[in-house]
C-alpha positions as CSV (number, residue, x, y, z in Angstrom):
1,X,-5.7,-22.9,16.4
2,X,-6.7,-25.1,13.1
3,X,-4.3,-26.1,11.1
4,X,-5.7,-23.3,8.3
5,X,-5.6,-20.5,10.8
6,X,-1.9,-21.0,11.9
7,X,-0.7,-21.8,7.9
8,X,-2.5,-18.2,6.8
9,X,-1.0,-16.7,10.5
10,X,2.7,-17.7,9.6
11,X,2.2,-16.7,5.9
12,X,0.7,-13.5,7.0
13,X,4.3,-12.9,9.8
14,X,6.7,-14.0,6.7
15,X,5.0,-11.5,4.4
16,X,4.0,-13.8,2.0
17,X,0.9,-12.0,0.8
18,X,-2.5,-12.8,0.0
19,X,-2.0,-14.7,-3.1
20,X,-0.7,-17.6,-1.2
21,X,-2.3,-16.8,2.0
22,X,-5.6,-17.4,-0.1
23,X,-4.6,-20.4,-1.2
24,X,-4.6,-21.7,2.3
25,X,-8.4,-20.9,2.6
26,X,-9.1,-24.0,-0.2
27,X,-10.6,-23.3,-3.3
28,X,-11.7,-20.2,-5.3
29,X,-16.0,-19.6,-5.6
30,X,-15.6,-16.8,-8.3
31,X,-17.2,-13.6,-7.3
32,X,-20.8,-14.5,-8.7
33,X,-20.9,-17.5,-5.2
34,X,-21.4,-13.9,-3.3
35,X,-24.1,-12.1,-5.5
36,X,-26.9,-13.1,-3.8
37,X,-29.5,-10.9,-3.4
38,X,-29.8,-12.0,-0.3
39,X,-26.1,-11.8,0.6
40,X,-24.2,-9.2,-1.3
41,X,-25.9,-8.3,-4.4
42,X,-28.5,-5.9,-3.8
43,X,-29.2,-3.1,-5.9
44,X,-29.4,-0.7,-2.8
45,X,-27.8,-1.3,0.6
46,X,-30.4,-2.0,3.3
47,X,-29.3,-5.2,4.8
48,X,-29.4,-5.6,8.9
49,X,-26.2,-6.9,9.7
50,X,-24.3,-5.6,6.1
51,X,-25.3,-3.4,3.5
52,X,-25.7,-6.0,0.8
53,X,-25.1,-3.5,-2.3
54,X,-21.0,-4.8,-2.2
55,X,-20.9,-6.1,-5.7
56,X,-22.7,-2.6,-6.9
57,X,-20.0,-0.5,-5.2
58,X,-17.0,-3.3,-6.5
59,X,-18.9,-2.9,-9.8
60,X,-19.4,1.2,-10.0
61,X,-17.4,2.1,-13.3
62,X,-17.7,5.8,-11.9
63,X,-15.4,5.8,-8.8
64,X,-12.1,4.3,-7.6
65,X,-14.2,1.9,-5.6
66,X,-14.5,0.2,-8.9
67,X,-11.2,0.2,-10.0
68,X,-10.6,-3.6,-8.8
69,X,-13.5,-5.2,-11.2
70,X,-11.6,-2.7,-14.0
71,X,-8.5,-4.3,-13.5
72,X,-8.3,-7.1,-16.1
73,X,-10.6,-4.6,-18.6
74,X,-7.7,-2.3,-19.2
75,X,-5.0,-5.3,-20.2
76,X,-6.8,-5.3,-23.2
77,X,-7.2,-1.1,-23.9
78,X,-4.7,0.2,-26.1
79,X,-1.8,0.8,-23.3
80,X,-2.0,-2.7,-21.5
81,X,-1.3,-4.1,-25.2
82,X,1.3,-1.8,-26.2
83,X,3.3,-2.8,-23.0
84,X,2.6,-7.0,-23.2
85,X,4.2,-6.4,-27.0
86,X,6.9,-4.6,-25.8
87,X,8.0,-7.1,-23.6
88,X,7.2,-9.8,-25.6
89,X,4.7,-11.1,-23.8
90,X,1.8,-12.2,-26.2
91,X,-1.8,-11.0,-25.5
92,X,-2.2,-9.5,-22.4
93,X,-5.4,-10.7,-20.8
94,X,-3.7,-14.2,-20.8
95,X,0.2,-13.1,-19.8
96,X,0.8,-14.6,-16.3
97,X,2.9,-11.8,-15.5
98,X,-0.1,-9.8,-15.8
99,X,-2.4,-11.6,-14.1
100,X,-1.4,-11.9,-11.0
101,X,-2.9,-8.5,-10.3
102,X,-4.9,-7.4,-12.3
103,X,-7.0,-10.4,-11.8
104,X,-7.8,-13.0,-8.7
105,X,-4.8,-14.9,-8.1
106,X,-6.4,-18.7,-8.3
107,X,-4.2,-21.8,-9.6
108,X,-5.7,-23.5,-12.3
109,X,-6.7,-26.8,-9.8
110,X,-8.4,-24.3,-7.0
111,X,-11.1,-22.7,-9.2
112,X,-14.5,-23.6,-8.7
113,X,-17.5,-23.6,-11.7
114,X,-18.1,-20.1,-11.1
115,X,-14.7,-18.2,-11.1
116,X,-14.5,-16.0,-14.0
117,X,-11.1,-14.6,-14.5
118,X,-12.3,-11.9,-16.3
119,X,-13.8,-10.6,-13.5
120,X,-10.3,-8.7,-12.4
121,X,-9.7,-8.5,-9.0
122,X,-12.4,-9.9,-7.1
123,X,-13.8,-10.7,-3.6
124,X,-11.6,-13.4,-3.0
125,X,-8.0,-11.6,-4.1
126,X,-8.6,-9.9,-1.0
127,X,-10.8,-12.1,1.6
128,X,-9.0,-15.1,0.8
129,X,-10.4,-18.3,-1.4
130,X,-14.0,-19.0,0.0
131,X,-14.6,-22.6,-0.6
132,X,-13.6,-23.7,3.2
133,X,-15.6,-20.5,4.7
134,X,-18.6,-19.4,2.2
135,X,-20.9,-21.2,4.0
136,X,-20.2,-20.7,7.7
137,X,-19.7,-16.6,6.9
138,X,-23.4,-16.6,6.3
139,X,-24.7,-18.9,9.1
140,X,-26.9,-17.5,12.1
141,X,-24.4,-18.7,14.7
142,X,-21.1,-18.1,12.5
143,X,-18.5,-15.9,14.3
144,X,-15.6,-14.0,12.7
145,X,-13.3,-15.9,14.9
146,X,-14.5,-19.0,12.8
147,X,-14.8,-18.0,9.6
148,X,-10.5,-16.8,10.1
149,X,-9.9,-20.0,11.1
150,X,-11.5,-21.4,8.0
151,X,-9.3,-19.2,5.9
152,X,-10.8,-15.9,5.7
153,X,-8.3,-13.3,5.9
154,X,-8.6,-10.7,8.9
155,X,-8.6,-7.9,7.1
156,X,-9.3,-5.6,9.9
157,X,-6.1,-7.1,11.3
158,X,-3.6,-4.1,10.1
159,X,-0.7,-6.0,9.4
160,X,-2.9,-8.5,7.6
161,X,-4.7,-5.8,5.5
162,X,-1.0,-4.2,4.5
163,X,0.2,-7.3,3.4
164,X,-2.9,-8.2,1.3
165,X,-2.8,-4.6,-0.5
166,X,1.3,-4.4,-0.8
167,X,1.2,-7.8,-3.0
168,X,-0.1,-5.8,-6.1
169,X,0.4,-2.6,-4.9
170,X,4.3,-2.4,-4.2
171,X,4.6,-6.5,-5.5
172,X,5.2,-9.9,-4.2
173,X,7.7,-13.2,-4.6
174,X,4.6,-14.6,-6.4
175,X,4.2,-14.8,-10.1
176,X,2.6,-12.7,-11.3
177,X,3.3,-9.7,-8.6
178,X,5.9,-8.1,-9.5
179,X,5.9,-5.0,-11.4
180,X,9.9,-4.5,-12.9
181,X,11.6,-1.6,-14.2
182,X,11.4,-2.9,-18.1
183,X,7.4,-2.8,-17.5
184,X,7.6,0.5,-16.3
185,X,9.9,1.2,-19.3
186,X,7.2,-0.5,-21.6
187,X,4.6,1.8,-20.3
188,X,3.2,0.2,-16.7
189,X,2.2,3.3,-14.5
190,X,4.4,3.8,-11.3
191,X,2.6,2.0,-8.3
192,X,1.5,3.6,-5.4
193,X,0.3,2.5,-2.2
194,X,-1.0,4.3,0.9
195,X,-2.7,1.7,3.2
196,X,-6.0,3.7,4.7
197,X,-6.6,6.3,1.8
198,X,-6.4,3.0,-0.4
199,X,-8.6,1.6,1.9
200,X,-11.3,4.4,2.5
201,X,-11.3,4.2,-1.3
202,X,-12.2,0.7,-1.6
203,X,-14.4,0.4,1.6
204,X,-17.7,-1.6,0.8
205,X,-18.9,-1.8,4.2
206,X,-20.4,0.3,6.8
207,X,-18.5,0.0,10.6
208,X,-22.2,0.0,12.3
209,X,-23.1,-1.7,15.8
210,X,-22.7,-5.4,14.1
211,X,-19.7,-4.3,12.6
212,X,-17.7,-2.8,15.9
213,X,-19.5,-5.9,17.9
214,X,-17.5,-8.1,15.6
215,X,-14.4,-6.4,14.8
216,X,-13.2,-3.3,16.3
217,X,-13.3,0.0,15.1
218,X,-10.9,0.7,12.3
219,X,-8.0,3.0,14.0
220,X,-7.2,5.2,10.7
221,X,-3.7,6.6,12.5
222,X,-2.8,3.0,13.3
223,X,-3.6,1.5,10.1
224,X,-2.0,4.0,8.0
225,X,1.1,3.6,10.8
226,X,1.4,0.2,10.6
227,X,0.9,0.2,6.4
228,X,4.3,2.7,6.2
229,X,6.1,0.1,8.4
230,X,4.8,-3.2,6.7
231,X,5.6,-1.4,3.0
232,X,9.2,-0.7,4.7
233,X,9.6,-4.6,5.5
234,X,8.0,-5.9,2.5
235,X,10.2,-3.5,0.2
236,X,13.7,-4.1,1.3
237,X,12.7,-8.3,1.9
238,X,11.9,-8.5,-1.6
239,X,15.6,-6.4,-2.8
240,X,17.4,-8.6,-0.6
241,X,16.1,-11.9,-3.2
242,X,18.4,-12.6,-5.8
243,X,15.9,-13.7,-8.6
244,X,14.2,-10.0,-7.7
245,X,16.8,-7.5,-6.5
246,X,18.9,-8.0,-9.6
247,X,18.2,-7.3,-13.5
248,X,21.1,-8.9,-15.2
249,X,24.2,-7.1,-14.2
250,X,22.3,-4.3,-13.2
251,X,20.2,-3.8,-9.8
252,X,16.2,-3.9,-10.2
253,X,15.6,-0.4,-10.9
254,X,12.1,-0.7,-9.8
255,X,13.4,-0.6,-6.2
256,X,15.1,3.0,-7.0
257,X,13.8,6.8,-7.1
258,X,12.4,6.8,-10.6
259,X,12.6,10.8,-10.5
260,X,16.3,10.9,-10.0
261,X,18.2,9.2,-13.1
262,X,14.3,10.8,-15.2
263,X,15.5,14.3,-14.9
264,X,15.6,16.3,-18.2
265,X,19.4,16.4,-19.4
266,X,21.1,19.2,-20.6
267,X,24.9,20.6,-21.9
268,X,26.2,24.2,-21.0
269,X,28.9,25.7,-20.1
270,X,28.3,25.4,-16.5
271,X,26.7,22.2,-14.9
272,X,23.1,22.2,-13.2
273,X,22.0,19.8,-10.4
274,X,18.7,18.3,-10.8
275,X,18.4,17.4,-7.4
276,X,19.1,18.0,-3.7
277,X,21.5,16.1,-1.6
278,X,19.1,13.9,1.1
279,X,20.4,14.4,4.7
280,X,19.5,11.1,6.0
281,X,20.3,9.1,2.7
282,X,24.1,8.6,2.6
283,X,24.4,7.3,-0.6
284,X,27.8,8.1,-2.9
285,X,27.1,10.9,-4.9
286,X,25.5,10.2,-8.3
287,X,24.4,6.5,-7.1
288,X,20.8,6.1,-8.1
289,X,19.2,6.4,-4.8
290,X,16.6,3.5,-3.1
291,X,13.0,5.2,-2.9
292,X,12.9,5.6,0.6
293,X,9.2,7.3,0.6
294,X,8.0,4.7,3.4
295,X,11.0,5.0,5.0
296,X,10.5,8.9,5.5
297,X,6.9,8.6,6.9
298,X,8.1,5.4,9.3
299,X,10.7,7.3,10.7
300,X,8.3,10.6,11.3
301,X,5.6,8.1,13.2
302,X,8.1,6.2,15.1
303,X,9.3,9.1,16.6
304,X,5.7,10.0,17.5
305,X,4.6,6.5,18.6
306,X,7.1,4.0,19.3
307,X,10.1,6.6,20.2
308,X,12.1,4.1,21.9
309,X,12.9,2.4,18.5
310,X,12.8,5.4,16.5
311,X,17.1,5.9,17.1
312,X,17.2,2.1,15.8
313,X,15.4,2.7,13.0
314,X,17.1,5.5,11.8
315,X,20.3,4.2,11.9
316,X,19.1,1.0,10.0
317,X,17.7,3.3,7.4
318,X,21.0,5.0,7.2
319,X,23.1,2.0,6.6
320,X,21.2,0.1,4.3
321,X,21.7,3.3,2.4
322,X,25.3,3.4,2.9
323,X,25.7,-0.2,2.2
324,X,24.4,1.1,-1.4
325,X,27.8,2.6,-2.6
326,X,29.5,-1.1,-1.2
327,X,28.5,-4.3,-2.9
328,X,25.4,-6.0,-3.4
329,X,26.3,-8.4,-0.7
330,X,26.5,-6.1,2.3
331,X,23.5,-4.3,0.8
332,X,21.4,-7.4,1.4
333,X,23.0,-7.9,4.7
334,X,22.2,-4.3,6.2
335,X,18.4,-4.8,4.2
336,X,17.8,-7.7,6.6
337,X,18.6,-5.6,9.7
338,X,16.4,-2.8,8.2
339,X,13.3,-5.6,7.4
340,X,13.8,-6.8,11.0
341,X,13.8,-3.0,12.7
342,X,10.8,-2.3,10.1
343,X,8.5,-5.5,11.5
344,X,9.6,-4.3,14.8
345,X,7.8,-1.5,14.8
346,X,4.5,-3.0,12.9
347,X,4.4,-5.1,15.5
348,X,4.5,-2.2,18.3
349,X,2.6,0.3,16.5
350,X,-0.4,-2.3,16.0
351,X,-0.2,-2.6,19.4
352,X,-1.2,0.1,21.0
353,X,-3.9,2.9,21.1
354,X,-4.0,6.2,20.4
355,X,-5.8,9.3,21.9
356,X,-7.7,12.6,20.2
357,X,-4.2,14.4,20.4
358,X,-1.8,11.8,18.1
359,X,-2.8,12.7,14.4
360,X,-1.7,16.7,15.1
361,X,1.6,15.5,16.9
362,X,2.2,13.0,13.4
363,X,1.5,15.7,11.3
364,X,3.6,18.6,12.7
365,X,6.3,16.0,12.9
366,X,5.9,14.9,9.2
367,X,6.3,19.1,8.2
368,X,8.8,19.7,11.1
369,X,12.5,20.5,11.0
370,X,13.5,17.1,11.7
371,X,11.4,15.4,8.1
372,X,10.6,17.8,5.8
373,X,14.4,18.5,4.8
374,X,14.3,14.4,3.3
375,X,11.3,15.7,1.2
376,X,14.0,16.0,-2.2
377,X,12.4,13.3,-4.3
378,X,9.1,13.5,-5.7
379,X,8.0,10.2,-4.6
380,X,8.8,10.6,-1.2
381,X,6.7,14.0,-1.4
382,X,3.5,12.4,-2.8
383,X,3.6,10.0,0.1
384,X,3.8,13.0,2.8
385,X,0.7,14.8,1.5
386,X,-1.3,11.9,0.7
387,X,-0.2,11.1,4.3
388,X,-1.1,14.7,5.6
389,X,-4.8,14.3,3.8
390,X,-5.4,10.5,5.3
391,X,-4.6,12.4,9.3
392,X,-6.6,15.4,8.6
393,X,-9.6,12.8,7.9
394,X,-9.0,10.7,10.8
395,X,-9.0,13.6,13.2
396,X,-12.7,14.4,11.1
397,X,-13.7,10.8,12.1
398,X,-12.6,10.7,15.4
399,X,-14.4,14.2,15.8
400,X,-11.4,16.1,16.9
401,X,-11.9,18.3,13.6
402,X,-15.9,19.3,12.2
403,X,-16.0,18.8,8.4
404,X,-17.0,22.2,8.0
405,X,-13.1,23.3,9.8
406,X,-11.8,20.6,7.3
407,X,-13.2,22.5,4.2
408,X,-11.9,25.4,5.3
409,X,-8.3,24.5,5.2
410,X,-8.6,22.2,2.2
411,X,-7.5,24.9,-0.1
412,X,-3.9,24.5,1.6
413,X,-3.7,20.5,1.5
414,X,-4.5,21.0,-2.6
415,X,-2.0,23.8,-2.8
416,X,0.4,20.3,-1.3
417,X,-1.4,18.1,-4.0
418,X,-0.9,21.0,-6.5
419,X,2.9,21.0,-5.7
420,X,3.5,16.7,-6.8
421,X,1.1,17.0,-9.6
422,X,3.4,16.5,-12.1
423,X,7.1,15.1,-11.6
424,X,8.2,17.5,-14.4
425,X,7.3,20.3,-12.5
426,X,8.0,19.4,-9.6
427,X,10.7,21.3,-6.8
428,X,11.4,20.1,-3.6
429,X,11.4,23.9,-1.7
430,X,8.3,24.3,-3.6
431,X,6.6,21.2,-2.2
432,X,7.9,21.6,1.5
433,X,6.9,25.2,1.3
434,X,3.1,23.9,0.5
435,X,3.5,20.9,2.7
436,X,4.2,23.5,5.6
437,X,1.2,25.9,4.9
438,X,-0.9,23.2,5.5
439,X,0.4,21.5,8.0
440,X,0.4,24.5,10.1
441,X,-3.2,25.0,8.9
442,X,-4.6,21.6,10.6
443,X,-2.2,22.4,13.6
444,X,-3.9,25.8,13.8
445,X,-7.5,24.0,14.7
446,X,-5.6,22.1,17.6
């Protein structure tokens, strides 16, 4: 292994994230080194071996498969203003905590002539810097193999692809990537993150012939499987780091359930709970509780897919919550042991394969007696039906469902969207009464 491959490889295990992973690869081309016509800048997509019309589908200001080249427009609309003067932070197109998403990631020394920073979140924030692989990516006899080991990041590696996406969308140790609770207070939109329905949304490549020749098939229940575990691990590494897990004398709220301290508060004569008592989050009552929305759909899949560490898991889960109501201290402690059960089962989920039969089993098991009573936060019940939606396509893919039988039911997955469509309105039996309509209506076309 080159020296390149294993540095990316380790950084990739540690969780480190594409921004440094990147770095590894040498120096930053800026997105106009792939717009080619002959490469990836076509106007329509008729290349043999890719479709060459990348740049007009990372481009398309109609569609979320846009949204990366958008992301350093909207620092300077109206909100992205209003939150960098908030926080003090000067003009936001040039505030390095800003930039680190909603832009390519490239140190000052590593940009070449053509990176434009402008450009948001380009080619390169997610395939890694180009300067040690452009040119062999393109040759007649270059192999995938070779163009990892010059510092392209394997993004159809799961784990790989989880960490990439998790650095802007949950956050990272770098600068830049880290989204805190006064930003939210500012203005910053909560961030989400679901690793395949992200992914289907920002695909820019066909998995023809070539494709599958050189790469695999993409294994939607496996990548989404492995993107709960790998958000698990990245989540509680980064609350167990002092310079993130603390705000002052206070913890980083951005760890916590937004939804349960952002409840409307009113005085009577009588007092009225705002929220339901989780069964498998012991925390002391009125203690703002850790979002555990990856932690809910880890602990539905592991005991689908990897049931001999499901037990462990759970019981990690359960006393990092616990060690909540202690200190800080034993907090961090128990976080380690639930990072270590959480890469534990990345690691066995990737893994393995799955037949026709697994997405049903995940999906009654997400709406089944043993999960849907954890469904009391909002967060935690956008995850399950955006979850829900992302198996119901895979079993389309894999051709265990027709799209026609998919239609049919998808008046009960909205009713599930319709139910977290707005965290004012939203009620947890409501939710896991609509959760449970459709599961049973995908379960019904077994």
């Amino acid at each position: 292994m080159s020296p390149v491959r294993l540095l990316v490889s380790i950084m990739l295990v540690l969780g480190l994230g594409a921004a440094t992973a990147a770095v590894a690869g040498g120096r930053f081309e800026g997105v106009a080194s792939c717009a080619g016509s002959t490469c990836h800048g076509r106007a329509e997509g008729n290349g043999k071996v890719v479709r060459q019309d990348e740049l007009a589908h990372w481009q398309d200001v109609a569609s979320q498969g846009g949204a990366h080249s958008r992301a350093y427009a909207v620092l300077a609309g109206k909100r992205g203003q209003q939150i960098a003067a908030s926080l003090g932070l000067g003009n936001a197109t040039s505030a390095p905590a800003c930039l680190g998403c909603h832009s390519t990631a490239a140190p000052a020394g590593l940009r070449g002539e053509r990176f434009i920073q402008p450009e948001g979140v380009g080619c390169e924030s997610c395939h890694g810097a180009a300067g040690s692989w452009i040119a062999s990516h393109y040759t007649v006899a270059g192999t995938h193999a070779a163009n990892v080991a010059n510092g392209l990041i394997p993004l159809e590696n799961p784990k790989a692809r989880a960490s990439v996406c998790l650095d802007c969308h949950f956050g990272s140790a770098q600068s830049g990537q880290f989204v805190t609770h006064k930003m939210m207070a500012a203005g910053h939109p909560r961030v989400a993150y679901e690793l395949d329905l992200f992914s289907a949304l920002q695909q820019h490549h066909d998995e023809d012939a070539d494709y599958l020749q050189r790469k695999g098939r993409t294994d939607s229940v496996r990548l989404w499987a492995v993107g709960q575990a790998v958000a698990v691990q990245r989540s509680v590494s980064l609350f167990a780091k002092p310079g993130l897990g603390t705000q002052g004398i206070f913890p980083e709220f951005y760890f916590y359930d937004c939804h349960s301290c952002h409840r409307t508060i009113q005085d009577g004569p009588e007092r009225k709970l705002t929220f339901e008592v989780n069964p498998a989050r012991p925390s002391p009552f009125g203690t703002p509780p850790y979002n555990d929305e990856n932690m809910i759909m880890l602990s539905a899949v592991a005991k689908v897919l990897a049931p001999g560490e499901a037990a462990r898991f759970d019981n990690a889960s359960r006393m990092f919550h616990s060690a909540m109501g202690a200190n800080r201290a034993e907090a961090v402690v128990a976080a380690g042991k639930l990072a270590a059960s959480a890469g534990a089962l990345a690691d066995s989920i990737a893994a393995r394969s799955y037949d026709g039969d697994t997405a049903f089993t995940v999906i009654a098991t997400i709406s089944g007696q043993a999960i849907s009573p954890r469904f009391t936060d909002y967060t935690g019940s956008v995850q399950a039906v955006m979850a829900v939606d992302t198996l119901l396509n895979a079993l389309v893919k894999e051709g265990r469902i027709t799209i026609g039988a998919a239609a049919g039911i998808r008046a009960n997955v909205n009713l599930a969207y319709g139910a977290v469509k707005s965290p004012n309105a939203y009620s947890p039996a409501a939710f896991r009464s609509a959760l449970g309509a459709a599961a049973r209506s995908i379960g019904a076309l077994r």
